[in-house]
ZANU-498756 format. One record per residue (C-alpha): residue number from 1; residue in one letter; x, y, z. Coordinates in steps of 0.05 Angstrom, whole numbers. Layout:
N
{rec NUM, "a", {X, Y, Z}}
...
***
This chain:
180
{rec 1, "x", {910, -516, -1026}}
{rec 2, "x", {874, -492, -964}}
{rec 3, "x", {823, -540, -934}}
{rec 4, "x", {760, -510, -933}}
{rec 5, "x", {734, -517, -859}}
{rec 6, "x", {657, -512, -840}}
{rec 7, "x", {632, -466, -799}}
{rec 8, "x", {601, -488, -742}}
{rec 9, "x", {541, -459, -708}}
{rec 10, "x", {512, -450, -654}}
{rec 11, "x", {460, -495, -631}}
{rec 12, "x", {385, -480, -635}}
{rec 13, "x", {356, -498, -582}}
{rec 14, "x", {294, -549, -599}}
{rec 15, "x", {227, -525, -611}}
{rec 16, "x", {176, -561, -548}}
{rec 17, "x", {145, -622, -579}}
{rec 18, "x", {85, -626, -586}}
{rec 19, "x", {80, -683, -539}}
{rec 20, "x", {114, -640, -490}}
{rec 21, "x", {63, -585, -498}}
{rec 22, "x", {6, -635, -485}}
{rec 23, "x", {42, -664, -428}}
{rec 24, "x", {43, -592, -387}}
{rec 25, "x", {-34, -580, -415}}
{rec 26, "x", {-52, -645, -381}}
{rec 27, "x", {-1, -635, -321}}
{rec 28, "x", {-34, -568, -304}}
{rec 29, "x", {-114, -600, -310}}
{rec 30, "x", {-85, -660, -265}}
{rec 31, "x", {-50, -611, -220}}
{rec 32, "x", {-113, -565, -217}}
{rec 33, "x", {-153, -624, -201}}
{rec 34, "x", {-109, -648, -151}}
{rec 35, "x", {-115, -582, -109}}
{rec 36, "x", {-177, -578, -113}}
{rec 37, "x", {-200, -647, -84}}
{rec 38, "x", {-150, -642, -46}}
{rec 39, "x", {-169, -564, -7}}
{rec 40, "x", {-239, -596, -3}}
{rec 41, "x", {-216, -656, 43}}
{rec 42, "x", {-182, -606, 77}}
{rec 43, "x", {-237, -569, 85}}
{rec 44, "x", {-279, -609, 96}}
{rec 45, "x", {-241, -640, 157}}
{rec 46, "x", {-238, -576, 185}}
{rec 47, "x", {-307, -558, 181}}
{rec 48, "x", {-323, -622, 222}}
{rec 49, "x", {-297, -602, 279}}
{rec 50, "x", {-348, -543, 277}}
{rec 51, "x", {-411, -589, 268}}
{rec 52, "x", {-424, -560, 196}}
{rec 53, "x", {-402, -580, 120}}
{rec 54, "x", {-369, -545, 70}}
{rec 55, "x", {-436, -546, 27}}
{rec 56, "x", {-465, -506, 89}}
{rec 57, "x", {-416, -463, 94}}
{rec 58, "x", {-416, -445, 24}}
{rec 59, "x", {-491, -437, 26}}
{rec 60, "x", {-484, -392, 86}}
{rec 61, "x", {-439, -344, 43}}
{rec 62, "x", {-488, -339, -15}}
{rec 63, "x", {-553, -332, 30}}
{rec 64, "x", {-514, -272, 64}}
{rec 65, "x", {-500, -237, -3}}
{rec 66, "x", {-572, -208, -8}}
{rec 67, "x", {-578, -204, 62}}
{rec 68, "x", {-641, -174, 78}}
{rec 69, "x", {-684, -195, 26}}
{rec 70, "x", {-669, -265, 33}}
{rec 71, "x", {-669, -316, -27}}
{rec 72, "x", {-726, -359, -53}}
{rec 73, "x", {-709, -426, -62}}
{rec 74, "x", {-696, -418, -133}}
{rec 75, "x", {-647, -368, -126}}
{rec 76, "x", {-609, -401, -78}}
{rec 77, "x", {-612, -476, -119}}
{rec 78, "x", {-581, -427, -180}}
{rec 79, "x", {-535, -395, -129}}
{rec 80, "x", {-510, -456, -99}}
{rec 81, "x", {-509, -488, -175}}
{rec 82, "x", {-545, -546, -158}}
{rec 83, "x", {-618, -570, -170}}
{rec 84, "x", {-678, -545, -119}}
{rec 85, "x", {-689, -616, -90}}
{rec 86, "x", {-617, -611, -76}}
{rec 87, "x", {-625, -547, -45}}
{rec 88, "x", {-683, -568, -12}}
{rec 89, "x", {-648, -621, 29}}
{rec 90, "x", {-589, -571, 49}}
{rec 91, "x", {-634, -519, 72}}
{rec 92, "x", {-675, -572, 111}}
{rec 93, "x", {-613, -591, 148}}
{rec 94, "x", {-587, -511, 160}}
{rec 95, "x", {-660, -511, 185}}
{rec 96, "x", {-656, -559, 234}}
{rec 97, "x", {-596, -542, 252}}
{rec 98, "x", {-616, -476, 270}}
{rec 99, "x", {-570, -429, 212}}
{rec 100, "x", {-621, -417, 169}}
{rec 101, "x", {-699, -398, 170}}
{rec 102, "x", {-754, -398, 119}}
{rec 103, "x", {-808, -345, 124}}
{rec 104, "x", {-861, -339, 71}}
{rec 105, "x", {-858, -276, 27}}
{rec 106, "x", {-904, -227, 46}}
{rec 107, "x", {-923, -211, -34}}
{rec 108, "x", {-935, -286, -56}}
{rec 109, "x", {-944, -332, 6}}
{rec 110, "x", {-934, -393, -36}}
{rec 111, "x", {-860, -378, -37}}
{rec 112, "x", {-815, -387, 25}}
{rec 113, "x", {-754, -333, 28}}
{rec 114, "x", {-690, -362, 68}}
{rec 115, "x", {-652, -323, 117}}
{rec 116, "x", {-592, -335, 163}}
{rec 117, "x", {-606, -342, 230}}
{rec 118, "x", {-568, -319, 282}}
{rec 119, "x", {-539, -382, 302}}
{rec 120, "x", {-519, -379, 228}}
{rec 121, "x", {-490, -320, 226}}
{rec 122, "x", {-440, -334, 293}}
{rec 123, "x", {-428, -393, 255}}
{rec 124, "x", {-410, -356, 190}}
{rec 125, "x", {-351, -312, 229}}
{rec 126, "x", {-321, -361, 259}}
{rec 127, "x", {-307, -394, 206}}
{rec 128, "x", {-293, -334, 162}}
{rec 129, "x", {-235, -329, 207}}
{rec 130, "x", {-220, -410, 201}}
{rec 131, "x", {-214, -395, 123}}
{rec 132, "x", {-170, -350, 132}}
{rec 133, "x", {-123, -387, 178}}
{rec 134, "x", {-136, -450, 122}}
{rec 135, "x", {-123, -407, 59}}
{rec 136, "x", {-55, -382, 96}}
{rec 137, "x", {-34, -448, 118}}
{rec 138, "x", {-48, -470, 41}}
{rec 139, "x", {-13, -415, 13}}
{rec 140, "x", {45, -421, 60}}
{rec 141, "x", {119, -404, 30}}
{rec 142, "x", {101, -381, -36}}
{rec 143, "x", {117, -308, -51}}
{rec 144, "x", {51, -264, -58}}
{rec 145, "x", {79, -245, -125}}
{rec 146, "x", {74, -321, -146}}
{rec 147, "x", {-3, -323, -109}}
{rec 148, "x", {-19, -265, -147}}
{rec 149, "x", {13, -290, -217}}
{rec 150, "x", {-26, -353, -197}}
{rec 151, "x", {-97, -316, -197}}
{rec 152, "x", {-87, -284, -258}}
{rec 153, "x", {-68, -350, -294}}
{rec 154, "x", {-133, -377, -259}}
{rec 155, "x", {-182, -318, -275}}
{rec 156, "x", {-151, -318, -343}}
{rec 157, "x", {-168, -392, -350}}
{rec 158, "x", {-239, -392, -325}}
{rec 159, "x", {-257, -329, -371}}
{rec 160, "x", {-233, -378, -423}}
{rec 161, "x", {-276, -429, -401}}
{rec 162, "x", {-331, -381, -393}}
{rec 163, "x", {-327, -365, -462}}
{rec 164, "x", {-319, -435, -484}}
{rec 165, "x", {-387, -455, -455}}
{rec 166, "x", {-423, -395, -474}}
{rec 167, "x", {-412, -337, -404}}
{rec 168, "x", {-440, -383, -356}}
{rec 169, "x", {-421, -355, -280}}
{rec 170, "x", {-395, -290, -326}}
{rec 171, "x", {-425, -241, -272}}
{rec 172, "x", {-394, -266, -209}}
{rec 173, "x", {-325, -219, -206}}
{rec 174, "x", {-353, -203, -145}}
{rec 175, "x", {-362, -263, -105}}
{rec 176, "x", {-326, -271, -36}}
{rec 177, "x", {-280, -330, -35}}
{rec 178, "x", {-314, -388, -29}}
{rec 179, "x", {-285, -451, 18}}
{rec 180, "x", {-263, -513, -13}}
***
């Protein structure tokens, strides 16, 4: 009588757990987080040294975007994604700081249109070169194939979100990179 031996086969490997899946989903918010707060201090130390904050910086980028027209208070408030009082107080600061001026519109003198000044605008490249020298040291030793891969992952995700919340911020493809 022959023994009858069982055939053995090869291992499958396990299926990720579920627990494992949620794991990376939360590892990747935490590590997105972490980045994030992270390139603002980074920033925002930087910026220091040039007498302005990342807020202003940002706020210099979007006033520049419509450059000679010059945004209304409102616009920039929705721009900047804040509230107008908000807005109010950063543009009172670019203002006396000298980046930014407020001139009344000539068809409806009620409403103030905000420009960048000079000052602001010397201000603005330097520290478009700054972000550059920031964004390599940031990005320093990873592969530009890996950066890229990394953007797509990132686009991908915000259109997601985007969708989620129903397309708000679904018209700026366009944007300059923003600091911190």
């Amino acid at each position: 009588m022959t023994k009858r031996v069982a055939r053995q086969s090869k291992p499958t490997p396990a299926a990720p757990s579920p627990t494992g899946v949620m794991a990376r989903q939360l590892r990747i918010g935490f590590l997105l987080h972490d980045v994030s707060r992270l390139r603002r201090k980074f920033y925002d130390g930087e910026m220091r040294r040039f007498g302005i904050t990342r807020s202003q910086w940002v706020a210099l980028v979007i006033l520049t975007r419509d450059g000679a027209a010059g945004l209304t208070q409102t616009e920039f408030a929705n721009g900047m994604e804040i509230g107008k009082a908000a807005a109010g107080g950063i543009l009172d600061r670019m203002e006396a700081n000298g980046y930014v001026r407020r001139v009344p519109d000539k068809q409806d003198r009620r409403i103030n249109r905000v420009f960048v000044s000079d000052k602001g605008r010397q201000v603005l490249d330097l520290l478009s070169g700054k972000g550059q020298v920031l964004n390599d040291l940031i990005l320093q030793g990873i592969p530009d194939h890996h950066v890229q891969l990394a953007e797509d992952v990132l686009a991908q995700m915000k259109e997601n979100i985007q969708n989620a919340i129903g397309g708000l911020d679904s018209d700026d493809e366009d944007e300059p990179d923003l600091p911190g």
